[in-house]
C-alpha positions as CSV (number, residue, x, y, z in Angstrom):
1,X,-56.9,-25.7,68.6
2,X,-56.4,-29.1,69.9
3,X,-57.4,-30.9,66.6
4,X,-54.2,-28.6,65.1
5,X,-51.8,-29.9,67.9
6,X,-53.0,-33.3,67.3
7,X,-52.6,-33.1,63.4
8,X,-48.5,-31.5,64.3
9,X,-47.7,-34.1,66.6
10,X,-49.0,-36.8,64.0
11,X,-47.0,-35.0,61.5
12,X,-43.9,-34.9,63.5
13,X,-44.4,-38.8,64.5
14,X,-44.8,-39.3,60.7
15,X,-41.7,-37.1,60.1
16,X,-39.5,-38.6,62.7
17,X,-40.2,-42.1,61.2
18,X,-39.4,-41.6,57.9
19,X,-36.3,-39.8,58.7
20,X,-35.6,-42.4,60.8
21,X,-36.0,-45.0,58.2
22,X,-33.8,-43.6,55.9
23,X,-30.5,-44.2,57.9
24,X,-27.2,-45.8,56.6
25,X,-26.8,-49.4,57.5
26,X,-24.8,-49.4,60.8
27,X,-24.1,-52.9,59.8
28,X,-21.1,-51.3,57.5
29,X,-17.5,-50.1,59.3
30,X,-17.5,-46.6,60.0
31,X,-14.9,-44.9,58.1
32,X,-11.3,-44.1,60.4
33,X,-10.1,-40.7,60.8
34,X,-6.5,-39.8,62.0
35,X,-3.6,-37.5,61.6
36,X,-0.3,-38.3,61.3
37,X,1.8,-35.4,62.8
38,X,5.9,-35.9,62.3
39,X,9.1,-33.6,62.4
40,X,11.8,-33.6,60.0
41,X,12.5,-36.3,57.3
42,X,10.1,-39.3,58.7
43,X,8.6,-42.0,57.2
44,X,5.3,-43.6,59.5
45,X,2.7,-46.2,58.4
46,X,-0.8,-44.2,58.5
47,X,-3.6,-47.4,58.0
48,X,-3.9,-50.8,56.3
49,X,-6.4,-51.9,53.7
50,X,-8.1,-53.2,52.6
51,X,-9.6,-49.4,51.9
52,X,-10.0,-46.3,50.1
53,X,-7.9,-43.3,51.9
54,X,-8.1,-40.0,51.4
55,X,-5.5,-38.0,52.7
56,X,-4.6,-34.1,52.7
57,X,-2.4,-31.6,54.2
58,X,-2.0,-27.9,54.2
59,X,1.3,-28.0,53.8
60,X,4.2,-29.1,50.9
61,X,7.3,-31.7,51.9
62,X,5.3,-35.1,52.1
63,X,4.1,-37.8,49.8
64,X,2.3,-40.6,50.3
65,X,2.5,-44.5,49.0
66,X,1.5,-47.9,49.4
67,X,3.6,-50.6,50.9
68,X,3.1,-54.6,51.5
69,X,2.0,-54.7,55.1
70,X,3.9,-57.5,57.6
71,X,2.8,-55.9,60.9
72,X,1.6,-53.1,59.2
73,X,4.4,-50.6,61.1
74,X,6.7,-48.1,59.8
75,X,9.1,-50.9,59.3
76,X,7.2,-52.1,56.2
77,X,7.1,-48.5,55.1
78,X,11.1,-47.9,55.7
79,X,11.4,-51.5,54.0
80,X,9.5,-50.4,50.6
81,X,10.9,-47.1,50.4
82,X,14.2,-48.6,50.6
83,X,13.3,-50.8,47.8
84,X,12.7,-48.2,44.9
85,X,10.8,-50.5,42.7
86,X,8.2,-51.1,45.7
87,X,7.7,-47.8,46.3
88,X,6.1,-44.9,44.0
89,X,5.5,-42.2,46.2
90,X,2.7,-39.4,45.0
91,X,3.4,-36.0,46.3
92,X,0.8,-34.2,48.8
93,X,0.4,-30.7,47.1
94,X,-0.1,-28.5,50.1
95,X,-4.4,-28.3,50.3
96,X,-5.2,-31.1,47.8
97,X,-6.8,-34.3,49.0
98,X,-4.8,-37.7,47.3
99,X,-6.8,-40.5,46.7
100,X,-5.1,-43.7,47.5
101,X,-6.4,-47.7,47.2
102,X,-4.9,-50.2,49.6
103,X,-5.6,-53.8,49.4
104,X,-5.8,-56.6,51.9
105,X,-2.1,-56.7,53.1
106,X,-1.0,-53.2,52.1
107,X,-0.3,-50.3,54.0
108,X,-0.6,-46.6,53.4
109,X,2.5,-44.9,54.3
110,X,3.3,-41.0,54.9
111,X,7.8,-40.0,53.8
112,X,8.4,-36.2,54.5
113,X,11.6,-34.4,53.9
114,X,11.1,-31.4,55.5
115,X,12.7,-29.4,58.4
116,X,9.5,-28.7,60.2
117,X,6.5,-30.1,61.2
118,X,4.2,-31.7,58.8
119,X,0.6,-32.8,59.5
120,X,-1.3,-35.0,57.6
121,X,-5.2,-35.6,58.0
122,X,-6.7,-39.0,56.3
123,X,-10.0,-40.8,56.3
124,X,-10.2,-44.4,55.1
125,X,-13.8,-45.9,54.0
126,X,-14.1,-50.0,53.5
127,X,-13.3,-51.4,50.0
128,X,-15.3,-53.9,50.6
129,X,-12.0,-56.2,49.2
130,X,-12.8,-59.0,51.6
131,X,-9.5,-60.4,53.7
């Protein structure tokens, strides 16, 4: 009996170790997470690149684009959505996940026209784009 808890616990060790191994590199960002909750006709910077984003929502009434990012606010958003040739806008389709690509200096940026509420949910992974 003891030579079959010895041989489990050397498995486990043996187990552990290997799993253990076979980690990510921490050395790489971890991706960000956020949601961007708004009321009515808004438009709200939502990250900056350089990085991939994906973004979703369960609902219809937003769209998402890319800006160039000065501070990286909602004032570069307003500024490219005011400026029709900076902005092309790609509309969220209510339970669809949008795949968007930001460079160094670009922001992502959520416009709704809607009444209501509207909730977006993104995650952005590194590009890898160095600044």
């Amino acid at each position: 009996m003891k030579m079959l808890n010895s041989i489990a616990i050397a498995v486990s060790s043996v187990l552990l170790t290997v799993a253990g191994g076979s980690r990510a590199d921490t050395s790489e960002a971890p991706a960000e997470r956020g949601v961007v909750e708004v009321t009515g006709r808004t438009v709200k910077a939502v990250t900056i690149g350089p990085a991939t984003v994906h973004a979703y929502s369960g609902f219809a009434g937003g769209a998402i684009f890319v800006a160039r990012a000065s501070a990286g606010t909602d004032a570069d958003c307003a500024a490219a959505l005011a400026s029709p040739a900076a902005a092309h806008p790609t509309t969220l389709v209510a339970d669809v996940v949008v795949r968007v690509q930001l460079g160094v200096g670009e922001v992502a940026c959520l416009v709704t026209d809607t009444s209501g509420a509207f909730e977006l949910l993104w995650h952005a992974f590194a590009s890898g784009e160095s600044p």
